[in-house]
C-alpha positions, 0 to 999 in steps of 0.5 A: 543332062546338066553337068554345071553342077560340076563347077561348085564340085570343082571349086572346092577341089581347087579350094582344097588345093589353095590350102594345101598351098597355103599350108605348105608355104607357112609349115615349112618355114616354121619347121625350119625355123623351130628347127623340127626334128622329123622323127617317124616314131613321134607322134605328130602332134608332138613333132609338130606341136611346137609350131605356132598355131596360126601354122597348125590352122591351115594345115587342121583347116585342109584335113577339114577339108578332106572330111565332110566334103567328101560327101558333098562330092559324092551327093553333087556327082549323085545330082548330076548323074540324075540329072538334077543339077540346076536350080535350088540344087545347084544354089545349095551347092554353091552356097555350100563351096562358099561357107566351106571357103568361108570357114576356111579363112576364119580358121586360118586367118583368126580361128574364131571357134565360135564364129567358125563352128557356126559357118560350118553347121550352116554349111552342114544344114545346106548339105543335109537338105542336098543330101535329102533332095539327091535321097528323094531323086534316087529313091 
């Protein structure tokens, strides 16, 4: 059994810390320089809503990314356990950790909806033909 396609799985994970980094080193001195209050009783978005938006899109970036690739973890892990993570599967992986990296840079960096909207449903076709070719391994 193949287990490279591994590697794509493992990638966006480090991604998704990448911006967990990125997110905390932009919060948190935008919150000492707005003088937050941290007040459990608040609703986030009103306790950190006045903090710039280019400070809000990386932190609405990570909580992007604890969505959807949440499936394409568990559609690669299904891949690799049939032993189907070579080949067209493993491209489609790859180029779905890409538009994810993609995505994210567009969102924190310019947050072009449009442009972003348009990476993510690409990214969201090449996880749906994955998803399909794990359904026909398993089925």
């Amino acid at each position: 059994m193949s287990l490279v396609i591994l590697q794509p799985v493992i990638a966006l994970v480090l991604w998704s810390m990448v911006m967990w980094g990125w997110l905390y080193a932009t919060r948190l001195p935008a919150m000492i320089q707005a003088r937050t209050k941290l007040d459990a009783n608040l609703p986030r978005e009103v306790m950190l809503g006045g903090l710039p938006p280019r400070v809000r899109w990386k932190a609405d970036n990570y909580n992007h990314l604890m969505e959807q690739p949440t499936l394409f973890y568990a559609t690669v892990l299904t891949l690799a356990l049939l032993g189907q993570g070579e080949g067209l599967n493993l491209w489609l992986a790859w180029a779905y950790v890409a538009l994810r990296v993609a995505h994210s840079l567009i969102q924190a960096l310019v947050n072009r909806i449009p442009l972003r909207f348009a990476v993510f449903m690409i990214a969201s076709g090449v996880l749906v033909v994955l998803a399909v070719r794990a359904a026909l391994a398993v089925f």
